[in-house]
C-alpha positions, 0 to 999 in steps of 0.5 A: 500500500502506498503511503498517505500524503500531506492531504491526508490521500493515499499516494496512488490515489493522489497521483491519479487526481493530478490526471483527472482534469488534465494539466489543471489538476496536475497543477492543483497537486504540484501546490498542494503536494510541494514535497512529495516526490511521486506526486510531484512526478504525476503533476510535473507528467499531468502538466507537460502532457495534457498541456501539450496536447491542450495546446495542439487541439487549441491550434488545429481547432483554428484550421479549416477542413483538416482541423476537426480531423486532426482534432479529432484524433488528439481527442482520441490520443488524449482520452486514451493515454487519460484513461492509462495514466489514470489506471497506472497511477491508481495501482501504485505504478509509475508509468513514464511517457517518452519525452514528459516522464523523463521531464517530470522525474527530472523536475520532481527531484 
């Protein structure tokens, strides 16, 4: 079992908030969990991912024709890799995407 945090959370469950509504959470948890290693990895992780992808939609939405197709599929990317981080984080497991977990780790400490 994981240990609590200063919010009184399990670990794993914490580290599954900071996924749940995209960068915003991921940024809630990096203040409200300043010390915590694990937390901080899944927030600095929550951030650059869902941050980036947030952004590519935001970008293509603002293309015609081509935009809904593309903005379709980073949905679709988004809602699957939110589902994973999500299930990887509440079992306790630290699941590294390629470019942002390194990031994240690095940041985390």
């Amino acid at each position: 079992m994981s240990n609590k945090t200063s919010t009184g959370l399990q670990e794993n469950v914490a580290g599954l908030l900071c996924y749940v509504l995209w960068w915003v959470s991921g940024i809630v948890f990096l203040v409200l969990e300043p010390n915590n290693k694990t937390i901080k990895f899944h927030a600095f992780q929550s951030i650059l991912v869902f941050g980036a992808l947030w952004v590519a939609i935001m970008v293509f939405a603002w293309i015609p024709f081509i935009g809904p197709f593309f903005t379709g599929i980073i949905g679709a990317v988004a809602f699957i890799l939110w589902l994973v981080l999500i299930v990887m984080a509440a079992q306790d497991k630290k699941y590294k995407m390629p470019w942002a977990g390194d990031l994240a780790e690095k940041w985390a400490g």
